[in-house]
N, C-alpha and C positions, 0 to 999 in steps of 0.2 A: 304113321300119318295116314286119315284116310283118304280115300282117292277125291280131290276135289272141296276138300274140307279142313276146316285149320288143326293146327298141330294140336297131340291130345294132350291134355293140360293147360290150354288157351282159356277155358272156362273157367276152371279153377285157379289160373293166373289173376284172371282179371275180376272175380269173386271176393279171394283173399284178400283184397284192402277194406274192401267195403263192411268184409265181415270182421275185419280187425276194427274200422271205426266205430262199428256194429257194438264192441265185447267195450271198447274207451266211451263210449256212451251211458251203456248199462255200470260199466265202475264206477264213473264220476255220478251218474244219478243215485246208486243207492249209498255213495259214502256222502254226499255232498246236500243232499235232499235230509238224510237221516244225522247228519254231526256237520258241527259247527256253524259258521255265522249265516248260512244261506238254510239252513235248515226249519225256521220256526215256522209254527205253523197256529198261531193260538187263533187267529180267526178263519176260516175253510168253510165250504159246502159239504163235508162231510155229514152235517148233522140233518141237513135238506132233503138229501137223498138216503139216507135210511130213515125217514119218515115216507117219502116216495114208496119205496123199497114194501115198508111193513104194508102201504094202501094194496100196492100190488095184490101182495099177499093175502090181502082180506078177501081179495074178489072187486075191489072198486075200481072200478074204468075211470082211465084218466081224464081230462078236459070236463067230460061229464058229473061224477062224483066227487072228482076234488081236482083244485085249481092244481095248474101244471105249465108253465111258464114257455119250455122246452117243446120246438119241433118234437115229431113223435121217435126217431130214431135214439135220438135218448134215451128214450128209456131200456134200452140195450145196456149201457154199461152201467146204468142206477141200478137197474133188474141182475144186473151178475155182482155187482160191486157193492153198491149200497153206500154204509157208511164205514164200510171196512177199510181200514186204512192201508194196508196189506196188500189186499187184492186190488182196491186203487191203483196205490202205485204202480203195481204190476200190469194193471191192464195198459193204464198208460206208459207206462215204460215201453210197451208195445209199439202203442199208436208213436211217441217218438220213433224207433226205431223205425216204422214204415215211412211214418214225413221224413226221416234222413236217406233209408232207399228211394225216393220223388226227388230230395234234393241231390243226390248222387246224379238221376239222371237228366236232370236239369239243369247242372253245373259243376258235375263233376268231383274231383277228391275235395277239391278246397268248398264248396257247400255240402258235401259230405261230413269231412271233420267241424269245420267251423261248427255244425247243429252237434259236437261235442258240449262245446260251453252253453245250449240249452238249460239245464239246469243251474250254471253258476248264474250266467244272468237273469233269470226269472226266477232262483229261486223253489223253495221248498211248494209253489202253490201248483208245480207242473203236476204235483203225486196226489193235490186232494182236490184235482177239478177236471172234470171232462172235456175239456176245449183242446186238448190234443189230437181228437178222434173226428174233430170236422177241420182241423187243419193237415189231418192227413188226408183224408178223402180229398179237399182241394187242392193239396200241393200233388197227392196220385192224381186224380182226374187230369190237371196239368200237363204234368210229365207223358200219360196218354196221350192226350191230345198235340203234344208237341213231337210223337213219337208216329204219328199219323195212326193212331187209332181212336179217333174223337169219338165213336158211336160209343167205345166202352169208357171216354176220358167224360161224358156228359154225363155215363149213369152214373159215375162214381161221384161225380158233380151235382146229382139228385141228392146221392144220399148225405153229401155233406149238405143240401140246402136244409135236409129235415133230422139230421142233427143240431145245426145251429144255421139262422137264417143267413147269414149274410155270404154262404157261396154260391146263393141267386145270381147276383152281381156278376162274380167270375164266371158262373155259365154264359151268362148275355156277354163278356167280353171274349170267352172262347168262340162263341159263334159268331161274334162278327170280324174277327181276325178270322176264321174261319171263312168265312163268304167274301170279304176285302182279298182273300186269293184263291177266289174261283171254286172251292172248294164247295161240295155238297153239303148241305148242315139241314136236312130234311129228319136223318136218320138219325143225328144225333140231339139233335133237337125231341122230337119224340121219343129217344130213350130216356133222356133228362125227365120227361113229362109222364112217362110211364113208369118211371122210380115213385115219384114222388105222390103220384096218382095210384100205385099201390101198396104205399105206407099210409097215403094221410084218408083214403078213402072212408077203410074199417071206423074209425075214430072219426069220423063225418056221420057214418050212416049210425054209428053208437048215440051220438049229438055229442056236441059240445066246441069239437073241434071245424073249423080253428077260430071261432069265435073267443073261445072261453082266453087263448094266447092273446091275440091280437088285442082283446078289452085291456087285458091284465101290461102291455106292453105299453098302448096307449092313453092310461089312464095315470100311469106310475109317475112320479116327478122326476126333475134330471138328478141321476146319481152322485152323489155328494164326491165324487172323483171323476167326474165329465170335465168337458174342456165346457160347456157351460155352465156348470155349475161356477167356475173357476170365476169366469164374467160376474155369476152376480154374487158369488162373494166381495169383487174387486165392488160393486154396484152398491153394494148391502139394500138391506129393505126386506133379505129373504128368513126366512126360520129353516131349521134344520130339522125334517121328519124323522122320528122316530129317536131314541136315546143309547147311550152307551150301552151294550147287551143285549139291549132290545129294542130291534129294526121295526122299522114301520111295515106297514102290510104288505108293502111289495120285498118283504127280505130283504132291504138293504137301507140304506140313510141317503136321502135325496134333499133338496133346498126347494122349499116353496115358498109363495106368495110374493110379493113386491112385484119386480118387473120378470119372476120368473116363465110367464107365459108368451110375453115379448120376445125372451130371450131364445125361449125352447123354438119359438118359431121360426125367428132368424137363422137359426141351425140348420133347424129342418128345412129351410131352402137351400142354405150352402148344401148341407149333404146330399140334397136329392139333384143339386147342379154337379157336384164333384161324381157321384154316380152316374149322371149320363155323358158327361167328361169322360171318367175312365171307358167306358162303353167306345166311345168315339176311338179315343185314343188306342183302344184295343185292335183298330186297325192296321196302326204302327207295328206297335210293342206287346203284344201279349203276354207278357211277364212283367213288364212295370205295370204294364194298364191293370192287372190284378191284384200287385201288389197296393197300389195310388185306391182303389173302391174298398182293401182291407185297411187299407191306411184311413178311410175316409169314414165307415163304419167306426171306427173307434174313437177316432178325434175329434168326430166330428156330432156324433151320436151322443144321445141321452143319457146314456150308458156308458161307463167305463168303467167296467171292473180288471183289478190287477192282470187277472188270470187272460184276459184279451190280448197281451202280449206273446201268451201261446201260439195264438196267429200269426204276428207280425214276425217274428224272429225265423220262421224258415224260411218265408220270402226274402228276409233280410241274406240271411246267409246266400241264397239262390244269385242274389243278386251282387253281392260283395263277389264273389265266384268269377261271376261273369263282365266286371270289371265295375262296378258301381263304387262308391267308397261315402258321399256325404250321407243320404240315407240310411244305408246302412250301422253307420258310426250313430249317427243319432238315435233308431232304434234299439241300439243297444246301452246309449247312454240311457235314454226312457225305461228302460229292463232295470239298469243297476240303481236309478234314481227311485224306483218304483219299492224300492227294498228297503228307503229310507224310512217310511213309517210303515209297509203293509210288510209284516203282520202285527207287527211288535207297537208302531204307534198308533193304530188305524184310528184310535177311541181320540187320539190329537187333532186328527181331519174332522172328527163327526162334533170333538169340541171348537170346534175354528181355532183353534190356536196359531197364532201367525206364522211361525216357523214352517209348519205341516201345511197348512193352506198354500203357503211362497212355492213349498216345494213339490205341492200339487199342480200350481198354474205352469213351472218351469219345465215339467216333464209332459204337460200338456201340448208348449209351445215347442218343444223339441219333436212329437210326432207331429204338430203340422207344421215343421221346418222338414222334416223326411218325407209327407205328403208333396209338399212343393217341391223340392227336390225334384222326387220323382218323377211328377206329372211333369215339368222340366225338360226332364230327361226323353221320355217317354216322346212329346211333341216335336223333339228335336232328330227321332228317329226317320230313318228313310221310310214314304209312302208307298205301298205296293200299288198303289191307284196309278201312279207316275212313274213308272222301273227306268230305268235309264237305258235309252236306245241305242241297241248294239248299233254298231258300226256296219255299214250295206259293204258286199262281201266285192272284193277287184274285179270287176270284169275281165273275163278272160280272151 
């Protein structure tokens, strides 16, 4: 033993499970991703990103020379990965294994193994889409910042924002659970601002960025698997962009015209309410309040693509962990419902077929039954504004 220090093998005690969760992760994703019924894959981003991949390679600058959808950290795993299917999965099989080390220390063995069943519940699309690589950086960032290292849990919370935008959100509720206890967020704040200011600079001063994103984000129609789309299917009046095989300009099948601008708007106020919501509520709970802003991005937004449940499910696990159970249950109903037609029926959803449509709005209404939930729960935690006054000590 050494003098003053814990017993040797104390490290490699408390290693070993993690790295056994670690080895039941990587089995069930490459037998469970590659054979049988969670495995299909007929529709993916594979073929996006080795288009990406070859511009690269020509020499053309992204945002500038060709449209580019993605934050610029992105193009990190398109530029190694592309549309190789192989090194895909492999890259992400990574990014899983690091969101399950954030969920170990965020919650311990049981959000540890739980991000086991990752791939059953979501499915074959965790190995042909990138969205594990900004749900690791948030659930890392996180896990820093809960570990009192916020200056490095903000940058890492930079680079998930310019991976994929919505771990903005989480940074804003890291720092105000951060200042709600006294805590400095001067330095973490400008790391966050210093990540991202020297990723998205280059690609500013190139031109393009981030106009060429943000036109391409808000010009696009609601995605034909939003929770508003879902509305004005129930509404009719809309058409469906683009055709079986082949998407409309923004890469995917979206619903417009009728009351689709009505609707897209009413959204866009809930979500921008539910985002300064979780913000607030981040002075409670810093782990529901981020989970409630990623719950509210997806449910709530123009956008829902399959692969967004990448997101949701470590948080989910983090929080089953720590003693949650209706949210959590429901994200992962949403994960196995989500399996019903993507990938196998997708062309059902873009045909309106009723069956696929029912079972679009019912996986929709289950993330904003785990949204509420949530925020719920999170409102009902103890305020650090109002600590409970110790008791003044006997006179002696």
């Amino acid at each position: 033993m050494t003098p003053g220090g814990p017993p040797r093998g104390s490290t490699w005690r408390r290693s070993a499970p993690l790295g056994l969760s670690a080895a039941a992760l990587a089995l069930v994703w490459l037998v469970v991703t590659n054979h049988g019924p969670f495995a299909a894959t007929d529709v993916n981003d594979l073929y996006v990103y080795s288009v990406a991949k070859e511009l690269l390679r020509d020499g053309q600058v992204p945002y500038r020379d060709f449209g580019f959808e993605y934050p610029p950290l992105a193009l990190v795993p398109i530029g190694l990965a592309g549309g190789s299917a192989i090194a895909m999965s492999l890259l992400m099989l990574a990014c899983a294994i690091g969101t399950q080390v954030a969920a170990w220390a965020l919650g311990g063995p049981v959000a540890g193994w739980s991000m086991v069943a990752l791939p059953v519940l979501a499915g074959a699309l965790v190995r042909t889409h990138i969205d594990l690589l900004p749900a690791a950086l948030a659930l890392g960032g996180l896990a820093l910042v809960c570990r009192a290292r916020p200056t490095a849990g903000l940058a890492l919370l930079g680079l998930g924002t310019m991976a994929k935008l919505w771990p903005v959100v989480v940074a804003a509720c890291a720092l105000a659970w951060l200042h709600a206890r006294g805590r400095p967020i001067a330095r973490p704040a400008l790391a966050f601002a210093a990540v991202v200011a020297v990723l998205g600079i280059p690609f500013a001063v190139l031109g393009g960025f981030p106009s060429d994103m943000v036109r391409f984000h808000v010009d696009r129609p609601v995605q034909i698997e939003s929770t508003p789309a879902a509305v004005l299917s129930l509404v009719g009046g809309s058409h469906v962009t683009g055709a079986p095989v082949l998407p409309d300009p923004y890469k995917s099948n979206g619903l417009d015209g009728g009351a689709a601008d009505a609707v897209q708007l009413i959204f866009a106020l809930a979500l921008a309410a539910a985002l300064a919501a979780s913000v607030v509520l981040a002075r409670r709970d810093l782990l529901r309040a981020a989970f409630v802003a990623t719950l509210a991005f997806v449910a709530l937004g123009k956008v829902l693509s399959p692969q967004y449940l990448c997101w949701l499910l470590p948080f989910a696990a983090v929080l089953f962990a720590r003693g949650d159970r209706l949210a959590p249950a429901f994200v992962a109903a949403a994960a196995l419902l989500t399996q019903a037609w993507f990938p196998r029926h997708y062309f059902d959803v873009v045909d309106q077929d009723a069956w696929a449509v029912a079972a679009v709005a019912v996986r929709d209404l289950l993330l904003l039954a785990a949204l509420a939930s949530t925020a719920r729960a999170a409102a009902r935690s103890p305020s650090p504004a109002s600590p409970r006054r110790r008791p003044s000590p006997a006179p002696r």
